[in-house]
C-alpha positions as CSV (number, residue, x, y, z in Angstrom):
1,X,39.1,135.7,-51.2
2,X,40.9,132.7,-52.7
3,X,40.6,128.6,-51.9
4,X,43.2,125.9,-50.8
5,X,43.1,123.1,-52.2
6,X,44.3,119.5,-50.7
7,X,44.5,115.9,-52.1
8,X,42.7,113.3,-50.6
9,X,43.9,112.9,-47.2
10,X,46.2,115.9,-47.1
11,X,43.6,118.2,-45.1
12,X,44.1,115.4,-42.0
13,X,47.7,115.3,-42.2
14,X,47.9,119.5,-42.5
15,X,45.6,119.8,-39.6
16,X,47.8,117.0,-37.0
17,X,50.8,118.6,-38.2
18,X,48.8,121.9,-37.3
19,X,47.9,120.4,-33.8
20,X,51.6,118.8,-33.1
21,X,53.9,122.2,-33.5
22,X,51.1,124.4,-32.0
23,X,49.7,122.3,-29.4
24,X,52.3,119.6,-28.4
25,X,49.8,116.9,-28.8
26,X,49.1,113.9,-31.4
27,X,45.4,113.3,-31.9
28,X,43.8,110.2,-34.3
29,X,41.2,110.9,-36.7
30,X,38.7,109.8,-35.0
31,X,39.8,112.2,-32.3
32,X,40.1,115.6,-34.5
33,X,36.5,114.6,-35.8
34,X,35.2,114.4,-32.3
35,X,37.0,117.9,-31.2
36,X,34.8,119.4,-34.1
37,X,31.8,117.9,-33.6
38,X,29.0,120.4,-33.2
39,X,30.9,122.6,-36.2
40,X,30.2,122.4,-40.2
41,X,34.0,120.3,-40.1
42,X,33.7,116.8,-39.1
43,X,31.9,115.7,-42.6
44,X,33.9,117.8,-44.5
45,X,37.5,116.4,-42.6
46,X,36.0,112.8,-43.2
47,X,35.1,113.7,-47.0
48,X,38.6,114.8,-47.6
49,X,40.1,111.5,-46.9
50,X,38.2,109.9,-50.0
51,X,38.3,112.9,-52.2
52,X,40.3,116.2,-53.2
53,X,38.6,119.2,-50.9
54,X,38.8,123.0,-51.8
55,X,38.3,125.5,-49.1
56,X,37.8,129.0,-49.7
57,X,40.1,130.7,-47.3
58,X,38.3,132.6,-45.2
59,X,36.4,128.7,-44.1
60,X,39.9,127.6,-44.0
61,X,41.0,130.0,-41.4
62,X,37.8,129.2,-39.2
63,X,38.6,125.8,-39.3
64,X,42.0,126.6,-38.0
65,X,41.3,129.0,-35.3
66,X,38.4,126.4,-34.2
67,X,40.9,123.5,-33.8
68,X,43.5,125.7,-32.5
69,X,40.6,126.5,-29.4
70,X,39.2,123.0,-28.8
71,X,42.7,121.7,-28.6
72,X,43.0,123.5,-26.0
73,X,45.7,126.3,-27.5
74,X,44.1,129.1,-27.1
75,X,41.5,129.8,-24.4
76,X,38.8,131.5,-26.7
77,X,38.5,130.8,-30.5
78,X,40.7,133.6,-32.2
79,X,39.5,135.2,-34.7
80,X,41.9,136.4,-36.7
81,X,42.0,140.0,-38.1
82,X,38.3,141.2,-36.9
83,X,39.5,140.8,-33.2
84,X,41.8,143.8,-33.9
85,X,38.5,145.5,-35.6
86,X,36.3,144.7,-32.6
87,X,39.4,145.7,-30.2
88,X,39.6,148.9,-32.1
89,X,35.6,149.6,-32.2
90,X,35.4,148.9,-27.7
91,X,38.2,151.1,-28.0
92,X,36.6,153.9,-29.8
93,X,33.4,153.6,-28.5
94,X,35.2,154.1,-25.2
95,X,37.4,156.8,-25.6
96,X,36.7,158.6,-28.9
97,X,37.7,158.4,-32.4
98,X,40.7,161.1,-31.8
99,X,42.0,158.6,-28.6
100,X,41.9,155.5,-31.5
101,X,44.0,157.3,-34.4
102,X,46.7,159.1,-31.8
103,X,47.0,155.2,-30.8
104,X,47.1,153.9,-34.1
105,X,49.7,156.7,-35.0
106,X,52.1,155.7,-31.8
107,X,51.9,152.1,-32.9
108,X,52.6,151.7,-36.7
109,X,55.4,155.0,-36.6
110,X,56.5,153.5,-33.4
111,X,56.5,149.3,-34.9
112,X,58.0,150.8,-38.1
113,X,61.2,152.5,-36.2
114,X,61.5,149.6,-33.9
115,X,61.8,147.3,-37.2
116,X,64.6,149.3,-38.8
117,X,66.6,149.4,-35.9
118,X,66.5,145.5,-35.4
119,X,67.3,145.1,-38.9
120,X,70.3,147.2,-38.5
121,X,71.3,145.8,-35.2
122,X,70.9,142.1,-36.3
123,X,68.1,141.7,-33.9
124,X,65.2,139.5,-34.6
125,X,63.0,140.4,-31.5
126,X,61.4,143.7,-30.8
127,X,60.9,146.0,-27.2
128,X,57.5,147.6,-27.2
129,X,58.4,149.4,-24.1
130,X,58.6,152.7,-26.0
131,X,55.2,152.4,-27.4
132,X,54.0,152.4,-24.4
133,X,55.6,155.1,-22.2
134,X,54.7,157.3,-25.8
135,X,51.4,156.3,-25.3
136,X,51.2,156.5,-21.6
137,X,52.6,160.1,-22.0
138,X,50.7,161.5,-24.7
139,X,47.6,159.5,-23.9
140,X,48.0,159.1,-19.6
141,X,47.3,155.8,-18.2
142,X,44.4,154.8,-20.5
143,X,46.3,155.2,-23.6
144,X,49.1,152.7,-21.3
145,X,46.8,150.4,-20.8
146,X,45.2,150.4,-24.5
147,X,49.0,149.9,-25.8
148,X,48.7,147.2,-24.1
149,X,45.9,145.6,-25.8
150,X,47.1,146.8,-29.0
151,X,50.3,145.0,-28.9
152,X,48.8,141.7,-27.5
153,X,46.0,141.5,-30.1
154,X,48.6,142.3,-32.9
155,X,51.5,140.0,-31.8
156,X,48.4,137.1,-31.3
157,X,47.4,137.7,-34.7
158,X,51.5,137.2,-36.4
159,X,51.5,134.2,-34.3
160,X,48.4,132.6,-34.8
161,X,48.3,133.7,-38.8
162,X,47.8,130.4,-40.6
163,X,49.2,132.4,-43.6
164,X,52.5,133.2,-41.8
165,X,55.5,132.6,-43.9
166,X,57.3,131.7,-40.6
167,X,55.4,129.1,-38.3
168,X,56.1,130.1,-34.9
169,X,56.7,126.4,-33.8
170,X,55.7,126.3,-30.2
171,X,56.1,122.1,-29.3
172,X,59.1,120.4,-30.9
173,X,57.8,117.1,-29.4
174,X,54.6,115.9,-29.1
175,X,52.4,113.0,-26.7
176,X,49.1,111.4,-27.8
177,X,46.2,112.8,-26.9
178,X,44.7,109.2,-25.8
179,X,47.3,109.3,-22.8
180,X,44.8,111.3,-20.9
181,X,42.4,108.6,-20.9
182,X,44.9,105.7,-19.8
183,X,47.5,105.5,-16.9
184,X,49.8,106.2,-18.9
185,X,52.8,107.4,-17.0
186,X,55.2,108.9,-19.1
187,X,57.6,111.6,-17.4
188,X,57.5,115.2,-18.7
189,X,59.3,117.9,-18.5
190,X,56.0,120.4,-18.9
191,X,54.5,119.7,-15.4
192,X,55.7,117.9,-12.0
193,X,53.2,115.5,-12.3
194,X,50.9,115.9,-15.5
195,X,52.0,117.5,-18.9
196,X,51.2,121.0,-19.3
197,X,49.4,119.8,-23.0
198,X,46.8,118.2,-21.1
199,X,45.9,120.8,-18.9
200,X,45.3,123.2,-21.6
201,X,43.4,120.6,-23.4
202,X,41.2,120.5,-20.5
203,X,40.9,123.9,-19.9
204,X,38.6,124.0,-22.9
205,X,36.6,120.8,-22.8
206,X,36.7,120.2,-19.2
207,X,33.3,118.3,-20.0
208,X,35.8,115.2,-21.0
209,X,37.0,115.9,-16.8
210,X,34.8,112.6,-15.8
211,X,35.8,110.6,-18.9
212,X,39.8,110.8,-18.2
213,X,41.9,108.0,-16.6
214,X,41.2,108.3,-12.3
215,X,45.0,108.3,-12.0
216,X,45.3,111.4,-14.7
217,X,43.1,113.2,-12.6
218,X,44.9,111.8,-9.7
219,X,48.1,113.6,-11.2
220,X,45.8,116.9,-11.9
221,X,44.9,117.4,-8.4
222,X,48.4,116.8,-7.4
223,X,49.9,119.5,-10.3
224,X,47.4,122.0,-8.7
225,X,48.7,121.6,-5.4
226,X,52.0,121.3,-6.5
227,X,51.9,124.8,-8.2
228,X,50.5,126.5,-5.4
229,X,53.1,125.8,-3.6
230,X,52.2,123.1,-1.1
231,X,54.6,119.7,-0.5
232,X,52.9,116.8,-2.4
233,X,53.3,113.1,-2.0
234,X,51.2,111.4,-4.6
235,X,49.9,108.3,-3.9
236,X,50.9,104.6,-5.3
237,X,47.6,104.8,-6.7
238,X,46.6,101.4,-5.6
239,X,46.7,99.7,-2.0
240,X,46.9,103.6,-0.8
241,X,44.3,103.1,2.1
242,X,41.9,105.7,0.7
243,X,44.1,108.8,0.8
244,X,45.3,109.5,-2.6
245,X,47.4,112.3,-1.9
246,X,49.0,113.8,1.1
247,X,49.8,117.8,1.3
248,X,51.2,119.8,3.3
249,X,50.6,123.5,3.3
250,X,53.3,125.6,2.8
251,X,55.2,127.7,5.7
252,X,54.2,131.6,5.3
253,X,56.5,132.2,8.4
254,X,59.1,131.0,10.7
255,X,56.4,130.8,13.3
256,X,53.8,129.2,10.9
257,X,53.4,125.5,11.4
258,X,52.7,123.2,8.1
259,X,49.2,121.4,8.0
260,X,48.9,117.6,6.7
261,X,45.9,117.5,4.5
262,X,44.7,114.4,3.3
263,X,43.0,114.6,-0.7
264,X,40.7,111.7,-1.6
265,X,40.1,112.3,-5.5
266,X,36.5,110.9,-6.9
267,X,36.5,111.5,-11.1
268,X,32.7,110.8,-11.5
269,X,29.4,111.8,-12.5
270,X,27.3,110.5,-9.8
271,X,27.3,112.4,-6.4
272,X,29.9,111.8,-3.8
273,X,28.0,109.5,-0.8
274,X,28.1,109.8,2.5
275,X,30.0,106.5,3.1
276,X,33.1,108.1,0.9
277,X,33.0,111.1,3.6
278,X,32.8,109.0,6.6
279,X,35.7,107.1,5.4
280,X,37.5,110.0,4.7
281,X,37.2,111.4,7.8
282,X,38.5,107.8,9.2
283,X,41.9,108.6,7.6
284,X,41.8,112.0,8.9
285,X,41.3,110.6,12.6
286,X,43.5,107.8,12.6
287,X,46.4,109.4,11.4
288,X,45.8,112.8,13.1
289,X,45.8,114.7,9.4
290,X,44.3,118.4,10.4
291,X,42.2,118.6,6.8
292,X,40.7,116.0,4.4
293,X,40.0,117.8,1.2
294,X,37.5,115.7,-1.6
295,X,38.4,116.5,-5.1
296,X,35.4,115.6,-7.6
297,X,34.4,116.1,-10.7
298,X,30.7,115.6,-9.5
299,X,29.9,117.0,-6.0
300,X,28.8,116.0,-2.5
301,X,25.2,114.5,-2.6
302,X,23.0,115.8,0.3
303,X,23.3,113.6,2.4
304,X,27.6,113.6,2.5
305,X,27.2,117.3,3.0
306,X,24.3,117.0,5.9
307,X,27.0,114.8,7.3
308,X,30.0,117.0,7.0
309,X,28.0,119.9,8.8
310,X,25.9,118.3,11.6
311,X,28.7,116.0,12.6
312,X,31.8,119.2,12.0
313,X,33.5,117.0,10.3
314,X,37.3,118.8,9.0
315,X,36.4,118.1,5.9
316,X,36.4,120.9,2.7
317,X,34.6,119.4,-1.0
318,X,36.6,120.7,-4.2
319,X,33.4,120.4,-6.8
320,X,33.7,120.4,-10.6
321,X,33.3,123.7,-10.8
322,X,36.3,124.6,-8.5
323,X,38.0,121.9,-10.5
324,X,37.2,124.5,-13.9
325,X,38.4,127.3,-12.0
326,X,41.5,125.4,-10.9
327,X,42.4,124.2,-14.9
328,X,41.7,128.1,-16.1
329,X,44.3,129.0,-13.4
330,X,46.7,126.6,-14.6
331,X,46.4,126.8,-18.5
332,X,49.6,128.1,-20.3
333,X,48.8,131.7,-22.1
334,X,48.7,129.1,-26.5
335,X,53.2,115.4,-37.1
336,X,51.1,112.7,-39.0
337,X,47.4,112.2,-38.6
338,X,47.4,108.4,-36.1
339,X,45.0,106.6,-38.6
């Protein structure tokens, strides 16, 4: 294959351009660096600031698809082309080598009419729709569902292509990265009370969970509560008496009756004590809440959980882990380096 070539500092400013129209978000250098470390590209990002860099394409591609993923764009790291070849190997090894090429056929005759008759229409979007009822009827529902993953894999690979002669811009603004990690405030339009970008940034280094701003997180537990369609007042933040944010569930029925939950949010690495329970349950008590939930990115020590069940205290923990699950839930399906 064939190498790129970029003049001192150019691979930096390619890459946060990169970063801005794909992900939304504005990272420094010092930031990109740290988002590859463990990969062959921190040195060679760095180097490229002093010095003219070639890349051979194919490096150049990993490099992208790997930012892309600890960004936060894409949930797994793509791998271009060879993730139809792997698709299309599961595929065969599951249904046969006739069931693959009867696909195949259906697809590019199928991708090939659909194009004309855009371009004669004017059109600049296609309807797969027909792929798949051919392949459903030729092929019953496994061929359906295989159409399925044919068309995904293919459309992911036009739109991820860092080759693309089109760009397929997907942020026409962007916010700093660093905003996670301060209390920041800024309003957005991507999320009632934390910006979509985030989320998806965390979704794929939820490890950083206990190094972001305690409001941020705050603003996370909120979002998630938000989106599942409870009533959320988020707390002032300071001054708030212990309860960080009030809920209340939603109403499934005319005869259902909401529930007041109070969420105490702990962004930490150290256990959750006792004491932080027992004042939890305090709030719960005094102002006759029916649930105090704990939100942490650590977990109840022992001893706060040996409470909670001898004493039946109404009070449900959120781990970490929950908190992973919740950010894979919430996730989205995917302009000048800050020197």
């Amino acid at each position: 294959m064939g190498a790129l070539w970029f003049d001192a500092g150019q691979l930096g400013d390619h890459l946060h351009e990169v970063i801005g129209y794909k992900a939304g978000v504005a990272v420094s250098l010092q930031e990109l660096c740290d988002l590859l470390y463990g990969s062959k590209y921190p040195d060679l990002v760095l180097d490229s600031e002093e010095h003219t860099l070639r890349i051979r394409s194919e490096e150049y591609e990993d490099l992208y698809f790997t930012i892309l993923h600890k960004i936060g764009h894409t949930p797994e790291k793509h791998n271009g082309i060879f993730d139809l070849f792997s698709l299309t190997r599961r595929l065969g090894q599951e249904h046969g080598q006739s069931f693959i090429e009867i696909l195949h056929t259906i697809y590019y005759e199928g991708m090939m009419r659909l194009t004309e008759e855009a371009h004669r229409e004017g059109r600049t979007s296609l309807n797969p729709t027909s792929l798949i009822i051919s392949a459903r009827e030729t092929l019953g529902e496994k061929g359906m569902m295989a159409m399925f993953e044919i068309i995904e894999t293919h459309e992911r690979i036009q739109r991820l292509n860092p080759h693309a002669g089109s760009r397929w811009i997907e942020w026409t603004n962007v916010i700093p990265l660093s905003g996670l990690f301060s209390r920041s405030t800024n309003k957005t339009a991507h999320g009632e009370f934390i910006d979509q970008r985030f989320i998806d940034f965390l979704s794929t280094n939820s490890h950083l969970l206990f190094k972001m701003h305690w409001r941020k997180f705050e603003e996370l537990v909120a979002e998630y509560f938000h989106r599942v369609g409870c009533k959320v007042e988020l707390g002032p933040g300071q001054n708030d008496d212990g309860v960080d944010i009030r809920v209340w569930t939603p109403q499934r029925s005319e005869s259902d009756v909401s529930q007041l939950h109070f969420v105490q949010c702990k962004r930490q690495k150290e256990k959750v004590e006792k004491v932080t329970v027992k004042g939890l349950y305090a709030d719960v008590l005094y102002e006759g809440a029916d649930l105090g939930v704990l939100v942490t990115t650590s977990s109840l020590s022992v001893g706060a959980k040996k409470t909670v069940h001898t004493r039946g205290y109404p009070i449900k923990e959120v781990d970490g882990a929950k908190v992973v699950e919740w950010l894979t839930a919430l996730r989205t399906p995917g302009t000048g380096i800050i020197r």
